[in-house]
DRENRODREN-711685 format. One record per residue (C-alpha): residue number from 0; chain; x, y, z. Coordinates in steps of 0.2 Angstrom, whole numbers, plus 5000, padded with zeros to 4 digits. Example, Ala and Ser with C-alpha at 12.3 -4.5 7.8 and 13.67 -1.06 7.14 Angstrom:
{site 0,'A',{5062,4978,5039}},
{site 1,'A',{5068,4995,5036}},
***
This chain:
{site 0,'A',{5863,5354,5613}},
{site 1,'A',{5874,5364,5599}},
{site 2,'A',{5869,5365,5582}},
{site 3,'A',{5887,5362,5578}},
{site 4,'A',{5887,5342,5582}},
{site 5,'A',{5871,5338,5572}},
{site 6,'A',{5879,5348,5556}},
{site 7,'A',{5884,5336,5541}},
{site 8,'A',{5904,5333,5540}},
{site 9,'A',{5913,5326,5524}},
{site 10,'A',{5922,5314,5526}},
{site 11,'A',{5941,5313,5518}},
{site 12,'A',{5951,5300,5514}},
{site 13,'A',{5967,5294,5526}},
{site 14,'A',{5977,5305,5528}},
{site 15,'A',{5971,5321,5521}},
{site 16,'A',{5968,5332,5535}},
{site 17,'A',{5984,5339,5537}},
{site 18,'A',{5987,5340,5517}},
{site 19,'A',{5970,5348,5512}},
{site 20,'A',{5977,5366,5509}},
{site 21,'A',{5995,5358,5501}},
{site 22,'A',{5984,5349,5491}},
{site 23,'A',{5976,5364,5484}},
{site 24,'A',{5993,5372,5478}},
{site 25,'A',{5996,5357,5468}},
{site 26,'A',{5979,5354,5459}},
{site 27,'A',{5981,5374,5455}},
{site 28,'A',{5997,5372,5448}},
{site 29,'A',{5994,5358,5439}},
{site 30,'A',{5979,5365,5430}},
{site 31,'A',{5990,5380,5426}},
{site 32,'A',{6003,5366,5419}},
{site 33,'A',{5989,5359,5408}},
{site 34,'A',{5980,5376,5402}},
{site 35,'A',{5998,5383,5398}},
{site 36,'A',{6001,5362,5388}},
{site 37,'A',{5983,5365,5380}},
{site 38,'A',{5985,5384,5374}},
{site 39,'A',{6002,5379,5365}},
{site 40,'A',{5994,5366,5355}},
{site 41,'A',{5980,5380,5350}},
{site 42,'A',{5991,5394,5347}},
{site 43,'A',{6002,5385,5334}},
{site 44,'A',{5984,5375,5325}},
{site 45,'A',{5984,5380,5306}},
{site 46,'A',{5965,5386,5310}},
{site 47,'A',{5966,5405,5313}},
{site 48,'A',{5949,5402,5324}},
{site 49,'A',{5958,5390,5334}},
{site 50,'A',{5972,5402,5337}},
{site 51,'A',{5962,5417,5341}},
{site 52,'A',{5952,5407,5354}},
{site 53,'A',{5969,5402,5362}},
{site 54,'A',{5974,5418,5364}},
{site 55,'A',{5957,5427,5368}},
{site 56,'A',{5958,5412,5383}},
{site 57,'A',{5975,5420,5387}},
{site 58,'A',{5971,5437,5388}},
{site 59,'A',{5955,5431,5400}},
{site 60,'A',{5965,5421,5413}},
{site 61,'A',{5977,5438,5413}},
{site 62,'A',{5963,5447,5418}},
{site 63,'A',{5953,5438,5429}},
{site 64,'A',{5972,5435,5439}},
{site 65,'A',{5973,5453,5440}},
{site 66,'A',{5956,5455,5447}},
{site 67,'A',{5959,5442,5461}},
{site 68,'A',{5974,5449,5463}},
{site 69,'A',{5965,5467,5464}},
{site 70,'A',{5951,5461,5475}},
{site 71,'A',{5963,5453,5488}},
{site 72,'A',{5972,5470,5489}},
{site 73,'A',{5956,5478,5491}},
{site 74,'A',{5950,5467,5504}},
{site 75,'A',{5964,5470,5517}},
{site 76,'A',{5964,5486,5516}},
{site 77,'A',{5943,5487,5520}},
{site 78,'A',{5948,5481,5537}},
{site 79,'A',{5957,5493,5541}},
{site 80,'A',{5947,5508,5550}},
{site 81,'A',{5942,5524,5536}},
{site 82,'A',{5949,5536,5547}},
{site 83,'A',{5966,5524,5545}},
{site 84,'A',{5969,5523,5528}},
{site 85,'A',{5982,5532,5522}},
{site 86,'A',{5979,5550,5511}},
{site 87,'A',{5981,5550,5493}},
{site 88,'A',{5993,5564,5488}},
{site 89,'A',{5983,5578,5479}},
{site 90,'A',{5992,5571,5460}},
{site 91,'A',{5986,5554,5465}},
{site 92,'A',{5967,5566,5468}},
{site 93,'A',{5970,5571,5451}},
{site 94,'A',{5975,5554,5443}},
{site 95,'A',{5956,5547,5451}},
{site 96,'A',{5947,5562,5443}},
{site 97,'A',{5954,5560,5427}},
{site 98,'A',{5951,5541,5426}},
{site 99,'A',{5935,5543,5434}},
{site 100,'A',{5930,5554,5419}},
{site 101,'A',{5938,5542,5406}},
{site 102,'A',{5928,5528,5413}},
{site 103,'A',{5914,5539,5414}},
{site 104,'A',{5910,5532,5432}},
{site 105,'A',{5897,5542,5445}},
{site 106,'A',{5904,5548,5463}},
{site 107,'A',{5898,5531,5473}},
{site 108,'A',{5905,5520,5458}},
{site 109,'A',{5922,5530,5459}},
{site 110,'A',{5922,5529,5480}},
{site 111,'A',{5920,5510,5480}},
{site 112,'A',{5933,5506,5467}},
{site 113,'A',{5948,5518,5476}},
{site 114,'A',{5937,5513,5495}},
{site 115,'A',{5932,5532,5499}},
{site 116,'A',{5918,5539,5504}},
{site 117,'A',{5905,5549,5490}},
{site 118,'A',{5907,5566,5500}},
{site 119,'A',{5927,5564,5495}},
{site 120,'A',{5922,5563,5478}},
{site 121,'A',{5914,5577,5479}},
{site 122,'A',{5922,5589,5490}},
{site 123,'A',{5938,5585,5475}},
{site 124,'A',{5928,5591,5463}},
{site 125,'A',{5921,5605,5472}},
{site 126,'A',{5941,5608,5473}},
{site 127,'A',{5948,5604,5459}},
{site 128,'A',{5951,5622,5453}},
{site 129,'A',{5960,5627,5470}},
{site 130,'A',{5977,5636,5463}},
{site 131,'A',{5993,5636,5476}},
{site 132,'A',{6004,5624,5484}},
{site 133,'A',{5992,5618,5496}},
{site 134,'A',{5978,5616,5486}},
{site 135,'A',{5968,5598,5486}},
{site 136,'A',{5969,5593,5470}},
{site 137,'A',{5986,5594,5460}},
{site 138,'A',{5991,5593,5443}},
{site 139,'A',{6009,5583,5444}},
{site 140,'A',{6026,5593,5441}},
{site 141,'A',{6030,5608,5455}},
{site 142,'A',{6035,5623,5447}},
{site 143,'A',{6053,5628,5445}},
{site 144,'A',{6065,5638,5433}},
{site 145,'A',{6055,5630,5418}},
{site 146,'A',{6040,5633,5413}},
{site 147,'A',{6024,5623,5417}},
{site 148,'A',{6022,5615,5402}},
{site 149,'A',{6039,5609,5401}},
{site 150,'A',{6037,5598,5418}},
{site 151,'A',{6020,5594,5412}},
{site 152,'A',{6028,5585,5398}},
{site 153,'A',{6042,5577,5409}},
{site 154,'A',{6027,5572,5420}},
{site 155,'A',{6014,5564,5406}},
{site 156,'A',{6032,5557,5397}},
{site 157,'A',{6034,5547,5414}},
{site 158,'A',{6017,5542,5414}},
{site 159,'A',{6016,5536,5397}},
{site 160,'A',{6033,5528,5397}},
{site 161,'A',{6034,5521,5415}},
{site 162,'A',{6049,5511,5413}},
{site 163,'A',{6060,5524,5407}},
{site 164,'A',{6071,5532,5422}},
{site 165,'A',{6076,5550,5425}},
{site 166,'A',{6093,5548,5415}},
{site 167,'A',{6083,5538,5399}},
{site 168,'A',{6071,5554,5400}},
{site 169,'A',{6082,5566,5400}},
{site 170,'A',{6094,5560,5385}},
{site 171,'A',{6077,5554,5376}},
{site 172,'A',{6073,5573,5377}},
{site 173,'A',{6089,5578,5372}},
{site 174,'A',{6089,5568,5356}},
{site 175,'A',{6070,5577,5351}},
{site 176,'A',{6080,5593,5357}},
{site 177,'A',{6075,5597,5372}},
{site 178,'A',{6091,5598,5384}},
{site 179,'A',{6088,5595,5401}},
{site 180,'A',{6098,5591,5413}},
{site 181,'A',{6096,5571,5424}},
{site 182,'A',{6096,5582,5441}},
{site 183,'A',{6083,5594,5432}},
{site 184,'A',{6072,5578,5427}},
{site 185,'A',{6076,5569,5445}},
{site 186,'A',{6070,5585,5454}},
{site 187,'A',{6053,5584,5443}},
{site 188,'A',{6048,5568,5444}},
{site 189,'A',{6056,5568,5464}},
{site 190,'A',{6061,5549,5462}},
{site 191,'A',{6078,5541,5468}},
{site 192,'A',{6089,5540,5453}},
{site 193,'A',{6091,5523,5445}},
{site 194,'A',{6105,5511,5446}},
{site 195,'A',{6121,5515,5435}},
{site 196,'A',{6122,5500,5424}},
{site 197,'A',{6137,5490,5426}},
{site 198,'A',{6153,5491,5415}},
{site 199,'A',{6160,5474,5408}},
{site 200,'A',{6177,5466,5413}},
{site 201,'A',{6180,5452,5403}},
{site 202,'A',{6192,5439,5410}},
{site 203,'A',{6204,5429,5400}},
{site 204,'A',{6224,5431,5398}},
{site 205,'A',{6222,5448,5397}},
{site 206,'A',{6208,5463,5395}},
{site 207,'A',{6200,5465,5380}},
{site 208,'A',{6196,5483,5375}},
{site 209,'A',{6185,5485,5358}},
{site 210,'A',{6192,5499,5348}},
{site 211,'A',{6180,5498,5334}},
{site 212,'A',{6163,5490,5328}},
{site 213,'A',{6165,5470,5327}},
{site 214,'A',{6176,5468,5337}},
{site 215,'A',{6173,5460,5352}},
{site 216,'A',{6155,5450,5352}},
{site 217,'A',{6146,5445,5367}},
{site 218,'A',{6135,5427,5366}},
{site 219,'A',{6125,5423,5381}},
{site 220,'A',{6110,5413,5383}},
{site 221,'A',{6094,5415,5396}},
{site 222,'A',{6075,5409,5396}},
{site 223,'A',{6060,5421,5393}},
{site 224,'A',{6044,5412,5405}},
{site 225,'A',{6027,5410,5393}},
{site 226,'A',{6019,5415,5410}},
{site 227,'A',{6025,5425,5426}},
{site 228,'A',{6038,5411,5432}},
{site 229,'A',{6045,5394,5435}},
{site 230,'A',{6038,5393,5452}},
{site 231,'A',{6028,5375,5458}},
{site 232,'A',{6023,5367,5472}},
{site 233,'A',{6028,5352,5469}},
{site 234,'A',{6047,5342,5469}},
{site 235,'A',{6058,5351,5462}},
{site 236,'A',{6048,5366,5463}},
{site 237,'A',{6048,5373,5447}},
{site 238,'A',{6042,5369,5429}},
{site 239,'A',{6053,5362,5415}},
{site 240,'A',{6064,5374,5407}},
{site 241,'A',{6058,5370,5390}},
{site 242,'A',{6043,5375,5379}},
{site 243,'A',{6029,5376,5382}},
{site 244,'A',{6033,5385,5398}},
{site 245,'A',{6047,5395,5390}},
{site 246,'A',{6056,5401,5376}},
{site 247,'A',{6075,5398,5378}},
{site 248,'A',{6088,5414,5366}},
{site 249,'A',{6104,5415,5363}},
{site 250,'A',{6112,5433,5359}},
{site 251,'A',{6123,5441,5351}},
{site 252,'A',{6129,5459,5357}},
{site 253,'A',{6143,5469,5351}},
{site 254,'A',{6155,5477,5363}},
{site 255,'A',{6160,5493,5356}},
{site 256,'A',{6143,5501,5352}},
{site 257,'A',{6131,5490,5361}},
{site 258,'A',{6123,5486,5345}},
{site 259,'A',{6111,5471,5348}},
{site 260,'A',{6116,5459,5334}},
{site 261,'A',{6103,5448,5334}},
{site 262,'A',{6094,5434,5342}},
{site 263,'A',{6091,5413,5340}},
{site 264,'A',{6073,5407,5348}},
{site 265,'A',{6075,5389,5353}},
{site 266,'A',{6061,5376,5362}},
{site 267,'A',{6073,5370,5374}},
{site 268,'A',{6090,5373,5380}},
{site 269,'A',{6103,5373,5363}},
{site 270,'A',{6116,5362,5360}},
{site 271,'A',{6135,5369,5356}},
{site 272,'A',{6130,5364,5336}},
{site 273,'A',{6113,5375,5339}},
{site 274,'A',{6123,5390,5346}},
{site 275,'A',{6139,5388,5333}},
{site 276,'A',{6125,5390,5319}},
{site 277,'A',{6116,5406,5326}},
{site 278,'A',{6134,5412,5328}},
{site 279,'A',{6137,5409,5309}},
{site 280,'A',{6122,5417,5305}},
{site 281,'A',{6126,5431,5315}},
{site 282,'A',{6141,5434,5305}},
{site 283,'A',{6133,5432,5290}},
{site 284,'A',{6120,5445,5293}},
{site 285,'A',{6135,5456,5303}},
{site 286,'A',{6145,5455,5287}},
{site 287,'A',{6160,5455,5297}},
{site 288,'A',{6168,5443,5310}},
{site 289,'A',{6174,5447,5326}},
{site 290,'A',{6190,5447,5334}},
{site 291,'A',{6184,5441,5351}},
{site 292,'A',{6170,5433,5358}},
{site 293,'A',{6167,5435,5376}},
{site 294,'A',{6155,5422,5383}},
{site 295,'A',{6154,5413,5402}},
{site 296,'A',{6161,5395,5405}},
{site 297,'A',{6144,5387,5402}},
{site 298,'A',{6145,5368,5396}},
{site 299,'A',{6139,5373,5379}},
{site 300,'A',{6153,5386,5375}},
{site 301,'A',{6167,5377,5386}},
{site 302,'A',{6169,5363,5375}},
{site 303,'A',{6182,5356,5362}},
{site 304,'A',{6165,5356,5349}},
{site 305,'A',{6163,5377,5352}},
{site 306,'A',{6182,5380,5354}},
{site 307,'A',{6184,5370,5335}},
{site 308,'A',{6172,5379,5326}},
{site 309,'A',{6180,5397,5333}},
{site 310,'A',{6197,5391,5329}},
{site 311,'A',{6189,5388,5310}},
{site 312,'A',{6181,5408,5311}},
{site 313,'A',{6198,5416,5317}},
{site 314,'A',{6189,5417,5332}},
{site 315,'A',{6195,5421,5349}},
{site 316,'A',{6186,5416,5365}},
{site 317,'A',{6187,5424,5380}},
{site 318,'A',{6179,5417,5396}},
{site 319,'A',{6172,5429,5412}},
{site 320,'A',{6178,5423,5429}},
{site 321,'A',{6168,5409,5436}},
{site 322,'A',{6158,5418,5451}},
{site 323,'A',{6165,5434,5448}},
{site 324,'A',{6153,5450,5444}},
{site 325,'A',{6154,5459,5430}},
{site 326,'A',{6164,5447,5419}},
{site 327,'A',{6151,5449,5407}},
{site 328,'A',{6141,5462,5414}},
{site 329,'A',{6138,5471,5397}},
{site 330,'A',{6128,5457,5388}},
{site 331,'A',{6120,5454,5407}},
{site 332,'A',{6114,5472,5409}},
{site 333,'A',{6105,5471,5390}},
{site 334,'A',{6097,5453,5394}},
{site 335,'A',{6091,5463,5411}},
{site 336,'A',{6085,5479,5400}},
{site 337,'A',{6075,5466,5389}},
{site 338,'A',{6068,5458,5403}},
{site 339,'A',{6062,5475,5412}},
{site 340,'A',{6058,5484,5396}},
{site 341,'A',{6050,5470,5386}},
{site 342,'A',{6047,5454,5391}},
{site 343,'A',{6039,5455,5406}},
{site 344,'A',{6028,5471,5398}},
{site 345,'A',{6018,5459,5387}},
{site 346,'A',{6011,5440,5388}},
{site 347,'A',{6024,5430,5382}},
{site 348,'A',{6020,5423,5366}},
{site 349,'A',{6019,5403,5365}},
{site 350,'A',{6018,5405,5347}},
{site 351,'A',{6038,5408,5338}},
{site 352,'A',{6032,5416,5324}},
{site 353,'A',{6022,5429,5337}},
{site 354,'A',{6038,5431,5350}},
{site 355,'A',{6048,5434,5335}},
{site 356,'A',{6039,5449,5328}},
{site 357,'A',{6040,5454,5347}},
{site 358,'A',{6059,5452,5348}},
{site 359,'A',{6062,5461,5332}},
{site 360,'A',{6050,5476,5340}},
{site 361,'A',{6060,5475,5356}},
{site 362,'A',{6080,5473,5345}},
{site 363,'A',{6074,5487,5333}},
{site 364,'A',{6068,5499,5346}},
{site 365,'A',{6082,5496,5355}},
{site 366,'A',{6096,5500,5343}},
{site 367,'A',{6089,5514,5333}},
{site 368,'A',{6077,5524,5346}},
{site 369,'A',{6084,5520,5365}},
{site 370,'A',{6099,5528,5369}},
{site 371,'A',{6110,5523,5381}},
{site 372,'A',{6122,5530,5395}},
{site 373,'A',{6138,5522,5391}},
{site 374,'A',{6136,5529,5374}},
{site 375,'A',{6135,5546,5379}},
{site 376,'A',{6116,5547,5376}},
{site 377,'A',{6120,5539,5358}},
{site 378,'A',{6110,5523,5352}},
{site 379,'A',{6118,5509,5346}},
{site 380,'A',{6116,5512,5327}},
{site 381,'A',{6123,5527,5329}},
{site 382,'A',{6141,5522,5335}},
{site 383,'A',{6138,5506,5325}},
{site 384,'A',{6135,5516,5307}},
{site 385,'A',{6145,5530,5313}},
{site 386,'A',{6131,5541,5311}},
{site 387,'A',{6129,5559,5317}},
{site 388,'A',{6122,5560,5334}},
{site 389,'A',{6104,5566,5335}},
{site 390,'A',{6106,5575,5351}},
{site 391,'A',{6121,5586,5342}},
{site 392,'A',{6107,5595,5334}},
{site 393,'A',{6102,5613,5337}},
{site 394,'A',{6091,5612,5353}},
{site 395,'A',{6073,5620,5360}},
{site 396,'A',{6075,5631,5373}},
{site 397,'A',{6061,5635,5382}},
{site 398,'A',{6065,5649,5394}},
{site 399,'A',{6063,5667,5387}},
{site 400,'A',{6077,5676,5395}},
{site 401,'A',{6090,5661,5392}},
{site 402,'A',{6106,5670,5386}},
{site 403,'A',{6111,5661,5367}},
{site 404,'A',{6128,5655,5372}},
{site 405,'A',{6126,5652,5389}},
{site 406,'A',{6129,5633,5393}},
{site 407,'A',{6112,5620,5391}},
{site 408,'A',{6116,5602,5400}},
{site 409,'A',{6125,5591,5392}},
{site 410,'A',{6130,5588,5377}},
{site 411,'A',{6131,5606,5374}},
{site 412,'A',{6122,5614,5356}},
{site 413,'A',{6116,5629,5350}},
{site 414,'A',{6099,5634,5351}},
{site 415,'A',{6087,5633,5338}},
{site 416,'A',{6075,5647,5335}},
{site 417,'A',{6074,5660,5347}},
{site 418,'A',{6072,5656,5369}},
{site 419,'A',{6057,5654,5375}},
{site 420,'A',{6048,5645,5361}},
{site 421,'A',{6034,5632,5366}},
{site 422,'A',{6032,5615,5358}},
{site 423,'A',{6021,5599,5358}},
{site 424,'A',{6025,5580,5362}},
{site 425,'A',{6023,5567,5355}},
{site 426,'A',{6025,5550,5358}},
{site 427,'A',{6020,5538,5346}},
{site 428,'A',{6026,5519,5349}},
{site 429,'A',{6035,5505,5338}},
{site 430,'A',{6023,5493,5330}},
{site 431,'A',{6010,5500,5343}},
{site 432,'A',{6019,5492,5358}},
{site 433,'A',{6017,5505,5371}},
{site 434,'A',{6034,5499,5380}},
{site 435,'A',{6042,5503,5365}},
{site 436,'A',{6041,5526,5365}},
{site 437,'A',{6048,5536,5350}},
{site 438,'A',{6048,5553,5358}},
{site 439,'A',{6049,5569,5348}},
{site 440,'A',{6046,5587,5349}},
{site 441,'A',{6039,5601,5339}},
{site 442,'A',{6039,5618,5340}},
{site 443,'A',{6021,5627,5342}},
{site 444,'A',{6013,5639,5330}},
***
């Protein structure tokens, strides 16, 4: 007789059997509703024991996340066959050699965590000093027109920075005085160029073109998740919109320089009255009032309460086009930099005084170190102040037989020093958030 018939069974209750695994979802979503209810309540206690433990607990469910997510990953690929899998490239060779000797890992610890075998570990290292364009191991950058140690930088630059495109890098540069072209940088890193951002058409009577600073604002609103997202298993599949489970902002952006005004942090979605005093503080801090404020025709600006209060500024609304894109595309495409750039770079704070310090990085970093393409590789603060641009300065040029007034990439400067001079960079970070680069160049003795 089989074994199989005499084995104990658990018994579940009516109806389960079909709702076993949907039940599972739910009971994980709702301890993840209760940890994220709990941890709020810590990180806000006036204890300061209290609220290191809330986010030490954090920090721990983000890791072990990241580990079941790394573990699942790593599992699929262990069934597939050795001979299979696909090749690293000889840069991602390099990038395993130079971690291995970071983590200060032996052969067989290092071929279990990237599932090779020890003999590749070692015939790498065996190899690692092969020269040519064929050889095993590579450092990252081919060599073009400019020297090595010009691609390595563009290379680490990358590295360090990941979320900066080919574009942002190259005007980044431009502004520590290195003038490289984006094709130049694109060809280096060899990735597909990135998105140009879209350009704003705000709708109304008629278009609204800012001609100086404070002159057109931009308000919108939009949610920042405390965790990864609003998804849930259950009815209606997402969590509330409200802390603890996100922050809701309002911000303010003006039009003619991109400068990012400032920001209001509220617990749950704002009123009109909420969104009309943020404005006035705005204004306050602004010193100046604008002309016209371009907004979308969301129930909290189109009503007779905001309307009121902009016809006691001197104020001029203007709406964007229900379902048309890029009505308000300019305070859309800063909310999406934030996002990518920021937001979803750190673990959202559920304390306000922490995602506050956050935000005033992110605003900070953003108007006076990130320059931006609509600009001409200005920053905000730049056009705002009407401040010299930084990438107008004399510029390094690192080829030896450059002529002096032959052309660079844009824009176009003089050189400083003589060609062919060799320099160092550095990349130090805004209140030691590593999304957050100041890049700068200096010339080597």
């Amino acid at each position: 007789m089989a074994r199989h018939e005499h084995s104990p069974r658990i018994d579940l209750p009516q109806g389960w059997p079909r709702r076993v695994k949907s039940a599972m979802l739910h009971v994980m979503a709702l301890g993840q509703y209760a940890a994220a209810y709990t941890r709020s309540w810590a990180v806000n206690g006036r204890i300061a024991r209290v609220r290191f433990k809330a986010e030490n607990d954090q920090l721990r469910q983000e890791v072990a996340l990241l580990t079941e997510e790394i573990q699942i990953k790593d599992t699929r690929m262990k069934r597939v066959d050795p001979q299979r899998r696909p090749h690293y490239l000889p840069t991602e060779r390099m990038a395993i050699l130079e971690l291995r000797a970071a983590q200060g890992w032996s052969a067989q610890q290092t071929a279990e965590a990237f599932l090779v075998t020890t003999a590749t570990i070692a015939s790498w290292i065996k190899r690692v000093d092969e020269q040519g364009p064929n050889s095993l191991v590579q450092i990252r950058g081919p060599v073009n027109k400019f020297p090595d140690f010009v691609r390595y930088a563009v290379q680490r630059l990358k590295t360090l920075c990941p979320t900066l495109g080919k574009a942002k890098i190259a005007e980044m540069l431009c502004r520590a005085g290195l003038h490289l072209g984006t094709t130049t940088v694109g060809r280096i890193l060899k990735e597909p160029p990135p998105p140009p951002p879209a350009e704003a058409a705000a709708s109304g009577d008629r278009v609204v073109t800012a001609r100086e600073p404070n002159h057109v604002w931009h308000v919108d609103l939009t949610t920042v998740p405390t965790g990864a997202g609003f998804w849930a298993p259950g009815v209606p599949f997402a969590l509330p919109q409200c802390w603890p489970f996100c922050w809701w902002l309002a911000i303010a952006l003006d039009h003619y320089s991109r400068c990012a005004i400032g920001f209001g942090v509220f617990p749950k979605r704002p009123t009109s009255l909420a969104v009309c005093t943020f404005l006035g503080r705005m204004i306050t801090r602004a010193n100046a009032t604008p002309k016209y404020l371009i907004c979308d025709k969301d129930s909290i600006f189109w009503c007779r309460e905001f309307k009121r209060w902009c016809r006691r500024k001197r104020i001029r609304p203007r709406y964007g086009a229900v379902g048309q894109h890029g009505s308000i595309a300019v305070i859309e495409r800063f909310i999406r930099t934030m996002k990518d750039e920021a937001t979803r770079r750190i673990l959202v704070p559920q304390r306000r005084t922490d995602f506050h310090r956050e935000l005033n990085h992110f605003f900070a970093w953003y108007n006076e170190c990130r320059p931006h393409a609509a600009l001409e590789g200005r920053t905000p603060h730049e056009v705002y102040f009407r401040l010299r641009p930084i990438n107008r300065r004399p510029r390094i040029e690192p080829r030896k037989r450059w002529p002096r007034r032959s052309p660079c990439a844009g824009p176009r400067t003089l050189i400083a020093g003589q060609p062919g001079d060799r320099f160092t960079l550095e990349v130090n970070f805004r209140g030691g958030r590593r999304h957050l680069p100041i890049i700068s160049l200096k010339r080597a003795a």
